[in-house]
Structure formats: C-alpha cells, structure tokens
Phi, psi and omega in degrees: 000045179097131150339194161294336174278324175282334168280337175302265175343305185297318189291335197298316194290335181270348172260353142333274170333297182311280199325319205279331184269033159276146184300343134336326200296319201270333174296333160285319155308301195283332175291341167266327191287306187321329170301319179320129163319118168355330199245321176253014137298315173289348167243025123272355163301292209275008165283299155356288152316299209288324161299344173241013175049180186257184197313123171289163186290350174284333171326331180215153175257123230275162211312304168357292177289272202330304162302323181294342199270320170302314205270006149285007255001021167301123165281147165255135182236185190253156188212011166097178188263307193252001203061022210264145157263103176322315206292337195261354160319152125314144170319310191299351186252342175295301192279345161289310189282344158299305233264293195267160202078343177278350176276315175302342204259307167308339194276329186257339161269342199103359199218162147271154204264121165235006177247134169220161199242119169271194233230128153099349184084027180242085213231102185260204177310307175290355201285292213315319190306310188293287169337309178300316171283026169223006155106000180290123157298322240194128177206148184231136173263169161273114159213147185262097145220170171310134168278114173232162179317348193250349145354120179274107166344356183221013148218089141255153195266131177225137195285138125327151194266153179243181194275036145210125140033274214290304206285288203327307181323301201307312198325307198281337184275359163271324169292315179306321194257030164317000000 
C-alpha cells in the first residue's frame, strides 16, 4: 500500500482529522477566517448566518439577566453590535461601531457604559484614541503581559483562560513575572 511517502500522507491526513476534533479546533477556524480580507470575511459571516439560521430568544441575554447582573454589582461594559475587528475599520466606521447599540444597552442597565472589551482582544493606539473620544474610560485587549503604571487605560491587557485551571495559571504567574 505504498512507500514512506504514502505512509506519511496517511499519519499526516489521521492528525489532520484529530486536529479538526479537538475542543481547540474552533480557535483555529476563527483565527483563518480573522485572517481573511474584509469582503471575504464578511461574506463567511453572512454564509454563517444563514447556515445557523436565525438567532433564537435564548441566544442573548435578555434585558432582565441584565439587570439582575447590575443590581448583583457586576458593571456591564460594550463589546460592540457586529463585532467587526476595529483595527481594520475607516475612522468613520470605527466611530459608528463605538457608537450603536450602546445608548441601547445603557438604557437597559441603568449606567453609562464606560468599559469596552474590543472584538477579537484586538485594539491599537488609533481604536484606544477613538474610544477616548466616545467617552470609554477603560478598554481590554486579549494580550499575556502585566498591567503596570504606564499601562494606557484603554489597551489594558487581559489573559485569556486557557482550556485548563492548570495552563490558566501558568499563563498568569509568566505575565507577573514579566
């Protein structure tokens, strides 16, 4: 059934498979589509949509769960409407995408919304700017380093959980010890 070159291809093609089924798998996919040019991220987005057909009322949590999470003292912060990754916006779109859902959202807590978590943990300098000018105090990127005094408030960095306990740890006691 073939040489070394056919066996190869075969271990290459059962760790391919293993790979697609690991609870990991999806970070990859989304780490190839985020990669994808503007026009053809958006139309795997709407190929997405249409394949999951549409959202049901459970999918998101309704003004209620919201509330109940302020009047425990949880802050709600904005994460944006569509998700789009700010860094790749025009200003005008950037500052459209700071802007809607969030006067809706506040409206349902009760606060001004002054935190944003941005879409993907991705933020640079012109995002952080556009945020200050829409009134965000506080803004978190995904990055594993230390928050120190010099930290700009609007990229402070925040570790990602890793798919255990035990990694999440390590993650953090390597940012501390930075």
């Amino acid at each position: 059934m073939g040489g070394p070159a056919a066996r190869r291809r075969r271990q290459a093609d059962r760790s391919q498979r293993r790979a697609e089924r690991s609870p990991k798998a999806i970070f990859r996919v989304a780490a190839t589509i985020e990669r994808l040019e503007r026009p053809q991220r958006a139309e795997t987005a709407a190929a997405l949509r249409a394949a999951a057909g549409p959202p049901s009322d459970d999918e998101r949590l309704p003004a209620e769960g919201i509330r109940t999470l302020v009047a425990g003292g949880a802050e709600i912060g904005f994460h944006t409407l569509r998700h789009d990754l700010l860094t790749e916006l025009p200003d005008d779109e950037l500052a459209d995408a700071l802007r809607e859902g969030r006067d809706e959202l506040a409206a349902v807590t009760g606060t001004s919304l002054e935190t944003i978590s941005y879409p993907h943990g991705q933020a640079d300098e012109r995002v952080a700017r556009a945020a200050r000018e829409a009134g965000f105090g506080f803004g978190f990127v995904t990055a594993r380093r230390r928050v120190d005094a010099d930290t700009d408030p609007l990229l402070i960095p925040r570790i990602p959980p890793a798919m255990s306990p035990g990694k999440t740890a390590l993650r953090l006691a390597r940012a501390v010890a930075q």
